[in-house]
N, C-alpha and C positions, 0 to 999 in steps of 0.2 A: 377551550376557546382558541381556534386560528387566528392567525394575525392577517391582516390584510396586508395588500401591497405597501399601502399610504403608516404603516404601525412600525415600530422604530426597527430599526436591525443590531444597535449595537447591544450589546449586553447590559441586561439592568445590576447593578453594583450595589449588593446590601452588606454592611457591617453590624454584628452583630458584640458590643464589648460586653464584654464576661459572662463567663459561659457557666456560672451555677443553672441552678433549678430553673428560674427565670428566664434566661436566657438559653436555657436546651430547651425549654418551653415553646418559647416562639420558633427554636431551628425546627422543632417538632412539626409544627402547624405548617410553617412554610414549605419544609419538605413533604408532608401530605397532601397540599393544598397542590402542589409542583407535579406531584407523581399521579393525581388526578386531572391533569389536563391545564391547568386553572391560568398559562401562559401559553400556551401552546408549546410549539419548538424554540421559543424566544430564548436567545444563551441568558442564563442567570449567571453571577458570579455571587458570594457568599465568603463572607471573611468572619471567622469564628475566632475572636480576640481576647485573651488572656494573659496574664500575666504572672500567674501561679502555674495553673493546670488546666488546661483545653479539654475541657468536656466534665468538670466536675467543679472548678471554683476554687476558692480561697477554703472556705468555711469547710468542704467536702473532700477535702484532696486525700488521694490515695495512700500518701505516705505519716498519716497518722496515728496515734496508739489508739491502739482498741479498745481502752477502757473510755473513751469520750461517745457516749451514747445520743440516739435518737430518742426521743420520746415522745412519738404516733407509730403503733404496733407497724408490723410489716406487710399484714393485709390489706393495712389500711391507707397503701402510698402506694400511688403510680407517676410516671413520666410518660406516658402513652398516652394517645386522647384516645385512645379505642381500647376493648380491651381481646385475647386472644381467639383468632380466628380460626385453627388451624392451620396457617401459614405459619411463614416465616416471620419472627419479630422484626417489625417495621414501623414507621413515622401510621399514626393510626392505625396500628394492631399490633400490641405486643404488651408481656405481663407485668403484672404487677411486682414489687420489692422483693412479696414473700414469696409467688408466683416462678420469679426469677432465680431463688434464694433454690426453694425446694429443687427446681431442675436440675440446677448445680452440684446440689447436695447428692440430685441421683445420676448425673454423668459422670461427674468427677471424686465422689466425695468428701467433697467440701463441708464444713459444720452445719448444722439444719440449724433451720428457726420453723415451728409455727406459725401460723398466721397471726396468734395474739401472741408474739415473743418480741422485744426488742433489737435493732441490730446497731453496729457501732456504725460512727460518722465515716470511718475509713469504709466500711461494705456499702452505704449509702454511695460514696462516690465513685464507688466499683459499680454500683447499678447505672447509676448516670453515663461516665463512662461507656456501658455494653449499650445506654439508648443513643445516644453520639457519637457510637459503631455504626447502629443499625440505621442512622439515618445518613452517613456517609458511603453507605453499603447501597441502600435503594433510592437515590439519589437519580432521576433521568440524565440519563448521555447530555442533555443542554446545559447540567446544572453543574459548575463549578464550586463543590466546597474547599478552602482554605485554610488550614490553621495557621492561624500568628500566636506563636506564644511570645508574647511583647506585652509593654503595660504603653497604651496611649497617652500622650502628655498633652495633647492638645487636638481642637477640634477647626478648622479656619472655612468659612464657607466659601465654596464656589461660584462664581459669580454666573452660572446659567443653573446653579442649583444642584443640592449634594455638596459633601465637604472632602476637604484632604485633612488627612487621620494623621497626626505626626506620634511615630513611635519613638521608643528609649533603645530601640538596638533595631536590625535587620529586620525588613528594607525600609525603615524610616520615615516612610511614605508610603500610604494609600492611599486610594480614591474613591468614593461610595456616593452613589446618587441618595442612598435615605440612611439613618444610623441610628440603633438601637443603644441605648444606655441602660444597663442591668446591672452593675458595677458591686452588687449588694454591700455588706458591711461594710461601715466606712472607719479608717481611723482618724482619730478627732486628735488635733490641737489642746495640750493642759488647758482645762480650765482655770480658775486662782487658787481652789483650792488643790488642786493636784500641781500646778508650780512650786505650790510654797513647800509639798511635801517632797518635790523632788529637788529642792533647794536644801532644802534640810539633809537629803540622802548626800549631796553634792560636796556637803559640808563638814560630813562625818562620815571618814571612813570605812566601810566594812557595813553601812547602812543602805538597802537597797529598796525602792520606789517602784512597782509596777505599773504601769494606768490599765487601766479595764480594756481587755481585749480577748480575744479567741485564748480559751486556755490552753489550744494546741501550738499559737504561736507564742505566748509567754515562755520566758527566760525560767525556769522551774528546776534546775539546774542544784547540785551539791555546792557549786560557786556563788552561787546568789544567794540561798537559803541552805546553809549548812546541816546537815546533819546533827539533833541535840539543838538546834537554836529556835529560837519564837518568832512565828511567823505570823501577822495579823493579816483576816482576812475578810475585807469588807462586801459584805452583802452573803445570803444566806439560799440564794434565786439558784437556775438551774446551771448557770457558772460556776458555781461555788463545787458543787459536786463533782465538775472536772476538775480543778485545785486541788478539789480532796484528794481524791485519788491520784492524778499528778506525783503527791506529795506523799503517798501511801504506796498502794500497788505500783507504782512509779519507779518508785528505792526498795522493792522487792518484796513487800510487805503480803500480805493474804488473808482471805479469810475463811474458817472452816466453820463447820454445825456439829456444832457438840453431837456425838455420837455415830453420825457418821460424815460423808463425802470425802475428799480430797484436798481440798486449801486451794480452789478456784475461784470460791469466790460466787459459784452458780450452782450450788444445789438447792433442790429442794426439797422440801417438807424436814420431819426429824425436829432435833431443838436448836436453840438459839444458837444463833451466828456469833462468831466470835472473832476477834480481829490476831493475829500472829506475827506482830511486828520482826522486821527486820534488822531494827538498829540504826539505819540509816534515816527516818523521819524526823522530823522538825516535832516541836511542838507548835499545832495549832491553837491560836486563837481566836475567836474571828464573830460577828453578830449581826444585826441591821434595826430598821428601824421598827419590824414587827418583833424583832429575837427569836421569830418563829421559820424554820427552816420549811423552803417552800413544799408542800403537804405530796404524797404519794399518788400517780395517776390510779383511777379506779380497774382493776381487773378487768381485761375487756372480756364484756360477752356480748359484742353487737358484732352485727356482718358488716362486711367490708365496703357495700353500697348502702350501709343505713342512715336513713336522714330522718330529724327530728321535725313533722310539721307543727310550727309554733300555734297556737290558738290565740295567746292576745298578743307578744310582742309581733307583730307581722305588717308586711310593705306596705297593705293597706292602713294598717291603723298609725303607721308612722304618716301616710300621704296624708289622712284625714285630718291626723293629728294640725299638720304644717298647714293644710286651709283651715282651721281653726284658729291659727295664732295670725295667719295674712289678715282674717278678717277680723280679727282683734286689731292688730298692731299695724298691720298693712306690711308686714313684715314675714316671709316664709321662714326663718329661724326658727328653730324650738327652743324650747329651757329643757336641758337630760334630765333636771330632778323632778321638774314637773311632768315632761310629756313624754319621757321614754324610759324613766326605769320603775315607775312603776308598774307599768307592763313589762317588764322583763321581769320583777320580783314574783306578779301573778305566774308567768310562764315556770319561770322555776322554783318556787311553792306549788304549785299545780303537779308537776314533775313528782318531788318529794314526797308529796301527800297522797298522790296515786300509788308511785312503787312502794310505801310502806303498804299501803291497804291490798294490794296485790299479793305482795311478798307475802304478809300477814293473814289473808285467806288460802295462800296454799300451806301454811302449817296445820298439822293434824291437831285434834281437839287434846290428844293426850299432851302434845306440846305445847301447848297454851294454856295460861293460868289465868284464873278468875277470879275478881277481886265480888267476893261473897255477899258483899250485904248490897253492892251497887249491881250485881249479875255483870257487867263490865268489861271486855278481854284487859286484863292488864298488860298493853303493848302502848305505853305513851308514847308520843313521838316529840322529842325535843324543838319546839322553837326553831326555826332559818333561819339565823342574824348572820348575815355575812359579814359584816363590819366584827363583829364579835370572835368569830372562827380566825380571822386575817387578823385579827389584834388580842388576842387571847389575854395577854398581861399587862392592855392596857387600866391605868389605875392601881396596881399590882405592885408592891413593895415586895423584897424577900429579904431578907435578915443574913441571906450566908449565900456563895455561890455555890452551895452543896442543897441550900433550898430548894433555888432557882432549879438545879438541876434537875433534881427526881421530879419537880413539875414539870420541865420539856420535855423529860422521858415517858414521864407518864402519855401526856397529849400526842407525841410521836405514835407510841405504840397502839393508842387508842386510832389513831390515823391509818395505819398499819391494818389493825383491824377492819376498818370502814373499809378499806381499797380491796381487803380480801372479800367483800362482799361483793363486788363488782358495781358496774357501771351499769347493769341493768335491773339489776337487785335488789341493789345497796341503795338506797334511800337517800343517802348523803351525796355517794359519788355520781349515781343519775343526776341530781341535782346538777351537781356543780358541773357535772358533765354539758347541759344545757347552756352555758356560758360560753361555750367552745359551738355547740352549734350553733345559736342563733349571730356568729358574730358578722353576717352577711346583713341582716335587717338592723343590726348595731352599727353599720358601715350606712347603712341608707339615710340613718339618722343623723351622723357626724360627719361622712364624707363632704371634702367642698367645702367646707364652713357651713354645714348645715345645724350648725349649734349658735347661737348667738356667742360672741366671743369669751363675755363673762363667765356663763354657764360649762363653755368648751376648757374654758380656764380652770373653774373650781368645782363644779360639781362631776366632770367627766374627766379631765387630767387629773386632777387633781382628789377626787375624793372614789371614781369609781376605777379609776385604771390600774391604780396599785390592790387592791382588792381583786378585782378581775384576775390581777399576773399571779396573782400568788395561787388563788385557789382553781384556775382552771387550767393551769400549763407545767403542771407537776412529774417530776421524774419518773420514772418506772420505781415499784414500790422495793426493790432491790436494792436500788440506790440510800431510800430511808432508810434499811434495813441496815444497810452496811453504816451507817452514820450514826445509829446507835452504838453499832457494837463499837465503833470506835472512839462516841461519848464515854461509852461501858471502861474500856481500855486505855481510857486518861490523854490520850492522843487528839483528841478535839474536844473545847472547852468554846460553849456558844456562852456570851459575855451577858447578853441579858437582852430586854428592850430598851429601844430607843438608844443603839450605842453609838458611843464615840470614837472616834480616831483622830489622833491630833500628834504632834512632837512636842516632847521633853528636851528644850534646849539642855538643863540642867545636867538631865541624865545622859545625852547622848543617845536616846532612844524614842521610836515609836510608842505610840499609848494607847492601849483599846480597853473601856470601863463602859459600863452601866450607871446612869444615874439610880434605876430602880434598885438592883443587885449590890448590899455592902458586899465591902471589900471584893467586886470584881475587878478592879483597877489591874493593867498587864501590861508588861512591857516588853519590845520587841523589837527586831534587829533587820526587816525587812517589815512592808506592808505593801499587799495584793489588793487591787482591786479587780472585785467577782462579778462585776458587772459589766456585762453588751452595753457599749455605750449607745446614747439615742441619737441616731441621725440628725444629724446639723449643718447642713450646708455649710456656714463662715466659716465653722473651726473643723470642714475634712481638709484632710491634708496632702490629699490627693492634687498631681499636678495635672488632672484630666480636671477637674471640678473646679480648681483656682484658676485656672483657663478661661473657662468657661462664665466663669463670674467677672472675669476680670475685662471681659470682651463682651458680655450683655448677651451672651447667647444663651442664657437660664438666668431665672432669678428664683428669688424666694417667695413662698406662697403667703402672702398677707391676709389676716384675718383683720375686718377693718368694723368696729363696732357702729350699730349705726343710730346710736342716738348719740354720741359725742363725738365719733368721728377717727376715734383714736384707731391708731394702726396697733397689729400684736402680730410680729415676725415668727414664723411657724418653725423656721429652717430646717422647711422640707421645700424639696424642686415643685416649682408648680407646672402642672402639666394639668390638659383636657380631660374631659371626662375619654373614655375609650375611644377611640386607640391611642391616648394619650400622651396626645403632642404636646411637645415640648414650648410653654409658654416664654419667651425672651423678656430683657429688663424693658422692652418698649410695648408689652402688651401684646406682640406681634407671635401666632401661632403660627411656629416653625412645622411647617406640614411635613416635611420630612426628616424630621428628627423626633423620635420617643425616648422616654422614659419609663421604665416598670421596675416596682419592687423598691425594695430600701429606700432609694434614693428618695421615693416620694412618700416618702411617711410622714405624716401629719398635715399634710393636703388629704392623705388619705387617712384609713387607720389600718392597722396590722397589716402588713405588708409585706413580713417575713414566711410567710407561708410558702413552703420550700416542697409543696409536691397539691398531686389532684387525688381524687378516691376513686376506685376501681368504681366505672359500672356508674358514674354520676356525670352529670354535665358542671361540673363544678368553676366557682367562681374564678379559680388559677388556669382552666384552662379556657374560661371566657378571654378573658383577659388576654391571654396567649394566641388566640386566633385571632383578636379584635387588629392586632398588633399587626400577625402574618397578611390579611385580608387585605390592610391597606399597603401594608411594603411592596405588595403586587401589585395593587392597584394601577390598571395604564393613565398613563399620561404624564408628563414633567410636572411633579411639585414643584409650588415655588409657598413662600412664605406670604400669610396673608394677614392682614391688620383685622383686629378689634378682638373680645376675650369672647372665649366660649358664653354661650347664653344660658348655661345651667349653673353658672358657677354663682356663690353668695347664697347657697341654699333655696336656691329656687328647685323647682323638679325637673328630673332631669327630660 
């Protein structure tokens, strides 16, 4: 589109803060949308804002250890909204992770991966990176990209619209008619109970307190956790397994397979892995509140653009669902335990019950056994209890923690086994795999306050989301593998269920015990916490976000119950449905300012999704255009009174 005479002449001024996944996301779209025409010759400028690493983030940065992995295969990630054309890689046309991964491997040779293999967080950020090359590289002659590698402290609006950007170093200042917030992972403020234990470290010498954060920027250090001393480590999730190894191949540790490989740590097949300590590791300790270490992803054997279509959980039966409870209640809310998971149980029961009966008709009739007097294939299929898989030893006593033991090793390796069956095969991990796709018609149902707040409270925070993380966002089964051999090798001891962590004034030490498990009682001389904290607006510690709060140019998304009235503070940013402006403390939608990704978690839900799929039109790269579409959009924003009309669960 040309501009006419009467169409602005100065240059339109987008800022773009933090440049992970999310934010090369939208450079993506914008610079496609640029190189198609979509201003004309109009000068853009483009300020790409960071305060780590320009072009890859916090969480992605370059100069990480390798042993901090991804866990969605290489096939299966792209940064591209297209996928390769024959050209040159470019903003809509260029390859995917693994795509990326192999050319490398055959121009330079660099280490291969597969398309079903995992890569570390440091090669992720090498990819990101070469797409925030290529969109700097085919960028038109109008368009001005910028790096500021600076962290924003603050946001102040202009009074004809657009803000001045105030930085923490050179040049101080910028000026941007629309501003994008992508800022992902935030670090939080102690909660009470993390003060009191970092009061206790304060208080006693030689005792050290981490709080939950990226295990690449934890202190993990011979200084902090010495060599020979016990280290407790709270939560068992896919944090933990960076810790581990931190704390293991970290201090020079390895592992081989009995009979053969090398002590890399990546062979395969042969026998059991085994761990080869160094001397230098701690002893771990460490549990949660399932005691069950989060389960192994399933082998993949799907393609790179495959999509699961749902038959009962789906957009429709969610819409129907919500005019069934309006003309009930007069209310578009749902109940999750009434009106959406059990369709989501049918979806993945259905999953389950299909791939065994599949799987089970292509075995030969010599490999299948007959129970004689019923004619019968004897192939039962165990029961679905999700609640039961995620809480294994709830109700569960053990007499010794050498009980305890041989029963998590047992269920690891039987876990182990299921994931060796794959995700298309495997009965189990199809299943659970199904949790992972449908989380788009799971988003339809909750997004917004589309839950009545009680229900969003207890049956979806609280009774279906820890279930959901554990069993659908599991490590590469590598990772389980190596956690045995190092339960095997005395170097990591999981405390039991339901554990504790507290201070021993007395002793002068940390304390991690099992109520179920006698005598797992430990004590210990530093204590990690292995958990991503959850986005909270009050307690980031961010001086872009306390700015912002502190001046009513964001607020918090309130879920507001509506038979008593009561408020329930989400502290996540509330923003628009797409392109997801930024709502302010006066209700007032700042049409020029967005938010995407972390920041707005629990307005939304799962947020963290940190790439799109080859070959789909996927909800990450929705998102990302919706965003590009209007930053171009002509005309001067200005900020306009009253909330979005889909919000409160109404449709959108």
């Amino acid at each position: 589109m040309k501009e006419s005479a009467t169409e602005p002449t100065t240059p339109l001024t987008l800022a773009v803060i933090g440049t992970g996944p999310r934010g090369i996301s939208v450079l993506e779209r914008l610079a496609a949308r640029l190189a198609d025409g979509e201003l004309g010759d109009r000068a853009v400028r483009i300020y790409a804002v960071d305060a780590v690493e320009v072009g890859a983030g916090r969480i992605w940065r370059t100069d990480q250890d390798d042993w901090f992995t991804m866990n969605t295969v290489v096939g299966q990630v792209t940064m591209y909204s297209g996928g390769p054309d024959g050209g040159p890689a470019r903003p809509g046309a260029g390859p995917s992770l693994g795509e990326w991964i192999k050319e490398r491997a055959e121009r330079h040779g660099e280490p291969e991966r597969g398309p079903d293999d995992y890569a570390s967080r440091r090669r992720y950020g090498q990819y990101l990176r070469s797409v925030y090359a290529s969109i700097v590289e085919h960028l038109p002659d109008s368009v001005e990209l910028t790096e500021v590698p600076a962290r924003v402290t603050a946001l102040a609006p202009r009074p004809g619209g657009g803000y001045r950007l105030t930085l923490d170093r050179s040049p101080r200042v910028l000026e941007a008619d629309k501003v994008l917030i992508a800022t992902g992972h935030p670090r939080l403020a102690p909660d009470a109970f993390e003060r009191r234990m970092l009061d206790f470290a304060g208080r006693h010498p030689g005792l050290h307190y981490l709080c939950g954060d990226s295990a690449a920027d934890m202190p993990l250090d011979k200084d902090t956790i010495p060599p020979g001393s016990t280290v407790g480590i709270r939560g068992l999730g896919l944090s933990f397994y960076d810790v581990m190894l931190s704390l293991t191949v970290g201090r020079g540790g390895g592992f081989v397979r009995d009979g053969v490989g090398n002590g890399d740590g990546h062979e395969g097949g042969g026998g059991a892995l085994r761990y080869v300590p160094s001397g230098l590791e701690p002893k771990i300790v460490t549990g949660s509140r399932s005691g069950l270490p989060i389960p192994a992803r399933g082998r993949n054997q799907k393609r790179p653009d495959h999509t699961h279509r749902p038959l009962f959980l789906t957009g429709q039966a969610v819409a129907e669902a919500r005019e069934r409870r309006f003309l009930a209640t007069g209310d578009h809310r749902l109940d999750f335990a009434e009106d959406v998971l059990p369709l989501l149980m049918r979806e993945v029961e259905h999953v389950y019950r299909t791939t065994h009966e599949r799987t089970t008709d292509k075995r030969t009739t010599h490999e299948r056994t007959t129970d004689e007097r019923t004619g019968a294939a004897a192939d039962p299929l165990p029961p679905l209890d999700l609640r039961a898989l995620a809480r294994p030893f709830q109700g569960a006593w053990f007499e010794s923690p050498d009980a305890f033991r041989a029963r998590l090793l047992d269920l690891m390796r039987a876990d182990l086994a299921e994931a060796a069956r794959g995700n298309a095969d495997g009965p189990l991990k199809a299943a659970l795999d199904v949790l992972r796709d449908i989380r788009n018609v799971v988003r339809e149902a909750v997004d917004y306050g589309g839950l009545r707040p009680d229900s969003h409270a207890d049956d979806f925070s609280g009774g279906f989301l820890p279930v959901n993380s554990l069993l659908s966002a599991g490590p590469p089964a590598e990772r389980v593998e190596q956690l045995v051999a190092l339960i095997e090798a005395g170097v990591v001891e999981v405390a039991g269920p339901a554990a504790d962590f507290d201070a021993d004034e007395a002793a002068g030490r940390f304390t991690v015990s099992s109520p179920q498990v006698a005598g797992s009682a430990r004590t210990a001389t530093a204590l990690v916490d292995a958990r991503i904290p959850t986005p909270d607006l009050r307690r980031d510690t961010s001086p872009l976000t306390r700015s912002l709060l502190a001046d009513g140019l964001v607020a918090e998304y309130v879920r507001t119950d509506p038979g008593t009235g009561v408020a329930d503070p989400t502290g996540g940013l509330d923003v628009t449905r797409a392109p997801f402006h930024v709502v302010d403390a006066r209700g007032t939608i700042r049409r020029d300012l967005y938010a995407l990704g972390i920041p707005t978690e629990h307005t939304r839900w799962f947020t963290q999704v940190g790439s799109g799929k080859p070959g789909l039109n996927t909800l990450f790269r929705q998102d990302a255009d919706a965003i590009a579409a209007d930053m171009l959009r002509p005309g001067a924003p200005s900020p306009s009174a009253g909330r979005v009309a889909a919000a409160a669960g109404s449709p959108a």
